[in-house]
C-alpha positions as CSV (number, residue, x, y, z in Angstrom):
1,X,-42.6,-107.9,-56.4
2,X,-42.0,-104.0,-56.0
3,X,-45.1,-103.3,-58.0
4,X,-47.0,-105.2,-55.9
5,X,-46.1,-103.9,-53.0
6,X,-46.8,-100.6,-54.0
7,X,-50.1,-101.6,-55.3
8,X,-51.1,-103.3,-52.1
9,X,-49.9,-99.4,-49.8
10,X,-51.6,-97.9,-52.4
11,X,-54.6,-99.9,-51.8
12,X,-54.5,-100.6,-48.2
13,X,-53.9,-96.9,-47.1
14,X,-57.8,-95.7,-46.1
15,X,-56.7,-92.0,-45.8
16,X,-59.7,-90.9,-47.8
17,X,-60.0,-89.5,-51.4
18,X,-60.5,-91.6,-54.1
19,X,-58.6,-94.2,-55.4
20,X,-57.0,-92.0,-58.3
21,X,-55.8,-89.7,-55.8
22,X,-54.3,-92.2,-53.3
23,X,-52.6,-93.9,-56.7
24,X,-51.6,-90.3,-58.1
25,X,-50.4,-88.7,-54.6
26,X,-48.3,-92.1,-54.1
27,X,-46.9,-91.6,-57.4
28,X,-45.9,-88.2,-57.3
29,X,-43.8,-89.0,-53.7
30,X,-42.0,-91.8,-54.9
31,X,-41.2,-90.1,-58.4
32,X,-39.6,-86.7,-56.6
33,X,-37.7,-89.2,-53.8
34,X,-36.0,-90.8,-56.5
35,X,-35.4,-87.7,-58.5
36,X,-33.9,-86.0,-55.0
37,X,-31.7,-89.8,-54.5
38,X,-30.1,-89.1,-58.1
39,X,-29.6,-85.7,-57.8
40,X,-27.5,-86.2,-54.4
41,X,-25.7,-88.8,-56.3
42,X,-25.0,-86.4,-58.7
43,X,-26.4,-88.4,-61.4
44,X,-28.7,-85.3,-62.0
45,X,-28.5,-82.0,-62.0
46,X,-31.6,-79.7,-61.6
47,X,-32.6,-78.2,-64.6
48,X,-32.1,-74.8,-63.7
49,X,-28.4,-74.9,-63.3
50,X,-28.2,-76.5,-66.6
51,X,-30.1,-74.5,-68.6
52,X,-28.5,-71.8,-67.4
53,X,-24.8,-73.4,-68.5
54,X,-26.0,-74.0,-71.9
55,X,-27.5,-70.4,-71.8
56,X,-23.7,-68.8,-71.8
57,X,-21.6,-68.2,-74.4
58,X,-18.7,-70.9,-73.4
59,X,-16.1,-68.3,-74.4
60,X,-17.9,-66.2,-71.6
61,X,-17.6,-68.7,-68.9
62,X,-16.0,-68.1,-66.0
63,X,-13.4,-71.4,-65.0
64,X,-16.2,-72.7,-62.6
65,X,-18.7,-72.2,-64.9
66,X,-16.3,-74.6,-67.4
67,X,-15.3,-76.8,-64.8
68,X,-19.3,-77.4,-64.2
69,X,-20.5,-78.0,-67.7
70,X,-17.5,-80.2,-68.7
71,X,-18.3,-82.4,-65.1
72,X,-21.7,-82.4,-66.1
73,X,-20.9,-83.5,-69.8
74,X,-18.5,-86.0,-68.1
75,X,-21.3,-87.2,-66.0
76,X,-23.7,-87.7,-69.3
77,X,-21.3,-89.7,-71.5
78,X,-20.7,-91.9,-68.3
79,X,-24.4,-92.5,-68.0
80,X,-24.7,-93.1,-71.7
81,X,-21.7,-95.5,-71.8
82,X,-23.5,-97.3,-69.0
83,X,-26.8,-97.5,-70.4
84,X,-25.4,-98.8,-73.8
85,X,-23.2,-101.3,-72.2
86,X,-26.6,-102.6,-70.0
87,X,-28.4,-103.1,-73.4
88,X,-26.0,-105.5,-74.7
């Protein structure tokens, strides 16, 4: 039902452009609302801020810089234990 809806704004939205653009440009909203939904849930974190957590040497981490990485380790074994209890 969703992907039919999206089909028929995609479709039904005269705004000019070609169709490929209309189904690209569409895409490309929806994909970064849902990536800025899960972020303010916390589900993900930007990429920057990890990388640079798994850039320092953890025995040169400040306590927040600890606290952060062992939340957002916290956070990735939950969503793992979650996705493996969906598949079963």
């Amino acid at each position: 039902m969703r992907c039919e809806m999206m089909y028929d704004q995609v479709l039904s939205n005269p705004d000019g452009g070609d169709l490929q653009d209309r189904v690209e440009n569409y895409f490309l909203a929806w994909s970064n609302s849902v990536r800025r939904d899960l972020e303010a849930l916390g589900v993900l974190d930007s990429p920057s801020s990890i990388d640079a957590l798994l850039g320092i040497d953890p025995a040169a981490m400040t306590d927040e810089q600890l606290d952060a990485t062992l939340a957002l380790m916290q956070r990735q074994q939950a969503g793992w234990a979650s996705a493996k209890k969906e598949r079963r």
